[in-house]
N, C-alpha and C positions, 0 to 999 in steps of 0.2 A: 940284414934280416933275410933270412932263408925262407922260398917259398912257403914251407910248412909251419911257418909261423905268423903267418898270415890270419888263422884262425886257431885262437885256443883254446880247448876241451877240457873240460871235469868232469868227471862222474863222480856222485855221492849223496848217498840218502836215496838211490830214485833219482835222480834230478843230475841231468845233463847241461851243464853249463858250457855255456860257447861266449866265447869275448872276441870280438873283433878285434884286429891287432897291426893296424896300419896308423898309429896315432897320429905320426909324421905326416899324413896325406888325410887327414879328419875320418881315417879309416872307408877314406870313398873306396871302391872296385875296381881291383884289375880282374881280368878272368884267372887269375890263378885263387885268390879270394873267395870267387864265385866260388867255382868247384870244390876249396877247404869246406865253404861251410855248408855245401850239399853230401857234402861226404859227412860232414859230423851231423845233418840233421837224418840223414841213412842210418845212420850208428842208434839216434835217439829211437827210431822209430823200432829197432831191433833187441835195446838194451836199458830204454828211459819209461819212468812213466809221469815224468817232467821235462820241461825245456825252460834255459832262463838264457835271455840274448841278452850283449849288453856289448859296449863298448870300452875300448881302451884308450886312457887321456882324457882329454877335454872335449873330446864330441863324441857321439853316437855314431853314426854316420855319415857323409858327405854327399852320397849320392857315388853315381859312376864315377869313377877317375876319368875328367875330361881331356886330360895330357893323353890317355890312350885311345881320344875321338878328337883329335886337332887337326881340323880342314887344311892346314897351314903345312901340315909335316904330311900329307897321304895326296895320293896322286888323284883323287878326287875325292866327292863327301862322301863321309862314313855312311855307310849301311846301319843307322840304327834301327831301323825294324830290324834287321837281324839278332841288334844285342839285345833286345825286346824278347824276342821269339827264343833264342839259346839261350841265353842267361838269366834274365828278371821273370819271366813268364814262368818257367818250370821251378823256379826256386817259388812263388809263390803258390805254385799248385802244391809243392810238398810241405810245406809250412800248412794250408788247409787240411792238406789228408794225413795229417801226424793226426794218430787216436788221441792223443794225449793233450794236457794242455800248454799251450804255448806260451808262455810271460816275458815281455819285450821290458827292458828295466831301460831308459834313455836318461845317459847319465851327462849331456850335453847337446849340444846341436846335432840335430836331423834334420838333414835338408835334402830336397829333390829324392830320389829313390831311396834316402834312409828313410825320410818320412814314410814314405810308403811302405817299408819296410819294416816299421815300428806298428802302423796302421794292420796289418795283415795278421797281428799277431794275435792270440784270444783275452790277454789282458795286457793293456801298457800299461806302467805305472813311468814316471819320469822327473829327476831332480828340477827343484826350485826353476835354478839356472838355464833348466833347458829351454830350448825354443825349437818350433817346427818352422820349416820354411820352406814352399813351393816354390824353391828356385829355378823349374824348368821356365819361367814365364819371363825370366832374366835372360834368357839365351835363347827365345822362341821355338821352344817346347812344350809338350802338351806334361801332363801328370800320368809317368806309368809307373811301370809297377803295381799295376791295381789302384794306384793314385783316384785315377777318373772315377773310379767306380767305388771305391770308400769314401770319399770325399762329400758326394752329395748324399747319403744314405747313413752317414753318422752326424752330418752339420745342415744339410738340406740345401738346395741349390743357392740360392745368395751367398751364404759365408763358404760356402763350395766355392763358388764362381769370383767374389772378391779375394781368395785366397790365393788361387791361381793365377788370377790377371795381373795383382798387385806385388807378389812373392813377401809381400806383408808377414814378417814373425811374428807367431801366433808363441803368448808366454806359455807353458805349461799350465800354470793353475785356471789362465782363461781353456785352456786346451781340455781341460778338465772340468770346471765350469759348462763349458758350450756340449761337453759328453765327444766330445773326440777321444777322451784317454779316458782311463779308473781313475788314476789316482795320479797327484801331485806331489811330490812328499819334499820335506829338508834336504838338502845335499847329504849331506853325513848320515842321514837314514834312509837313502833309496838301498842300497845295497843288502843292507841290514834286512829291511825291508821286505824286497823283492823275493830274497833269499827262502826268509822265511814262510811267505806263499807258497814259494815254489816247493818247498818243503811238506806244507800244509798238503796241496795237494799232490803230490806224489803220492803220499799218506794216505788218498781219500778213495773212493769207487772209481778206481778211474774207468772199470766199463760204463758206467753210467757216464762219466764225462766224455766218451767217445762218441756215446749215443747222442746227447746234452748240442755235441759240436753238429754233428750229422744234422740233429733236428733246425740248429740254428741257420744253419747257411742254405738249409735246402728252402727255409721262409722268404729267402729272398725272390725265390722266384716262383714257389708252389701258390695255386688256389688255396683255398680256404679248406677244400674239401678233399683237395688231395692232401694238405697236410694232417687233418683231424685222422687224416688212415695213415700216414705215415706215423703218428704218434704213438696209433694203438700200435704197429708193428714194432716198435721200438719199447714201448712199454711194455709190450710180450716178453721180450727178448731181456729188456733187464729185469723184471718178473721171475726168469726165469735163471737169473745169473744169479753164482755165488756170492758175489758183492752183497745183492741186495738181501737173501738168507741173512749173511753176519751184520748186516748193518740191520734190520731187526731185529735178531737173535741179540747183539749187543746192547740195544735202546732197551728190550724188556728188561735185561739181565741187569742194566743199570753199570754199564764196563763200558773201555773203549772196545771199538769196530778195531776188527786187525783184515784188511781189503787186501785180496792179491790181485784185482784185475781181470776175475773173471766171471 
């Protein structure tokens, strides 16, 4: 397999599909990996006004390839704050500042920085089969990836804290049950599925859903009163977008909305 197939790309309808493609290694991370799918989420932010992540084979994810951080083969231990800071850290800042929305479809195991990596996205959905699992706690690591910090603010600190300590597999449909995910769906219908959303919305205001992202993530850490002004400032702004004209103009007229995104 040739670096550049590491990460594989579609565009159609709107919707930028990226598939992981290391099945052979549970699609964990080498940094060539890394850099495919920053490059194709570069692409998305330029050409999509959808993204749909998923995996190739039987898992989602793996997390880092730990054969390319083995204490055993290097002449002393790996610098991973490093691979923190250059690789996991800036792929999830661009995953947040995509305007668009992000749909993580987990078609298998996510473990250790997939999970995080599934987590980061603005809707999981994830087959039957799948299972998440915080295996950094297996190899005396902490949860990154944004791990730490999704973790207790989607599940609350106990099922945060017994996730991590325990590296306990969490099944999909409890993943979805406890609101860690959307949705849980059949094997044979996440694709279908997923597709379809991503479809849906590519289709819909996506300035309103850039605005929709901005207002969500800035709640995490805004007062009360600075977010009620960031609201109107955002309500101005799509107020005053052509999205929102046609999506009126189409609800009187009694027609579909035809939304370009702005």
């Amino acid at each position: 397999m040739s670096d550049s197939d590491t990460v594989l790309v579609s565009l159609e309808a709107g919707v930028l599909e990226i598939t992981l493609n290391r099945p052979e290694r549970l699609n964990s991370f080498n940094e060539d990996q890394h850099m495919a799918l920053r490059a194709a989420l570069t692409r998305a932010a330029a050409e999509a006004r959808a993204v749909l992540l998923t995996g190739a084979g039987r898992g989602f994810c793996a997390g880092q390839d730990l054969g390319d951080r083995d204490p055993r083969k290097m002449d002393g231990p790996p610098d991973l704050g490093d691979t923190v800071r250059r690789l996991w850290a800036p792929l999830i800042r661009q995953i947040k500042a995509l305007p668009m929305p992000v749909i993580c479809a987990v078609n298998g195991v996510a473990a250790g920085a997939g999970s995080s990596l599934a987590l980061a996205c603005d809707l999981t959905l994830a087959a039957e089969s799948a299972k998440f699992i915080q295996s950094f706690g297996k190899v005396g690591l902490i949860p990154d990836t944004a791990g730490s910090w999704h973790l207790p603010k989607l599940l609350g600190p106990q099922r945060a804290m017994g996730l991590a300590l325990t590296a306990q597999p969490l099944p999909a449909q409890q993943a979805a049950d406890w609101g860690l995910i959307w949705q849980s769906l059949p094997d044979d219908q996440l694709m279908t599925e997923a597709r379809a959303l991503a479809c849906k919305l590519a289709a819909g205001p996506t300035f309103g859903y850039a605005s929709t992202k901005r207002a969500m993530q800035a709640a995490q850490t805004n007062t009360l009163d600075a977010h009620l002004e960031l609201e109107a400032e955002l309500m101005k702004a799509c107020g005053e977008s052509a999205d929102y004209a046609e999506g009126v103009a189409a609800f009187l007229d009694k027609r579909q909305p035809e939304f370009k995104g702005q």
